[in-house]
Phi, psi and omega in degrees: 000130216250184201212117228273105176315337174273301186243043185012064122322148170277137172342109168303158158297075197312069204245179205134197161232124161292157196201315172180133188271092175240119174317147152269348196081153217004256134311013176263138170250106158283110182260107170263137178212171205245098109020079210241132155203138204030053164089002168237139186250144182200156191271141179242125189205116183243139174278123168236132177234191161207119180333292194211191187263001171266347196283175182253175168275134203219125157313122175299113202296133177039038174221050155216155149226158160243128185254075187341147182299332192260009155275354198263016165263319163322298186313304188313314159349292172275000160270356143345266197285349182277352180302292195307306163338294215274013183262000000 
């Protein structure tokens, strides 16, 4: 497990159920994943970056949300129409 060079943090646990990895361009990541902590489940979509390509991937410090289980119909809702939108 490799080690955060500024505070030699241990590498985070990327853990979850993956649901989809979307490149960002250069080292960026957008991860989503399906999420469980302490007995409540929620969708998670976080930005993971990395220094170079030798570096591991690191959650972007305010460059996530979480979206509660009993949101994801609203939500989905609106990533609908935000669809609809962009065509």
């Amino acid at each position: 497990m490799a080690a955060n060079p500024t505070t030699n943090q241990q590498t985070p646990i990327d853990d979850g159920k993956p649901l989809a990895t979307l490149n960002r361009g250069g080292d960026r990541q957008l991860r989503i994943r399906w999420r469980e902590f302490k007995g409540y489940h929620f969708l998670d979509l976080r930005e993971w970056a990395r220094r170079d390509e030798q570096s591991p991937y690191w959650p972007v410090k305010g460059r996530g949300i979480t979206v509660k289980a009993h949101e994801l119909a609203d939500v989905a809702k609106a990533l609908g129409e935000a669809l609809e939108l962009s065509r």
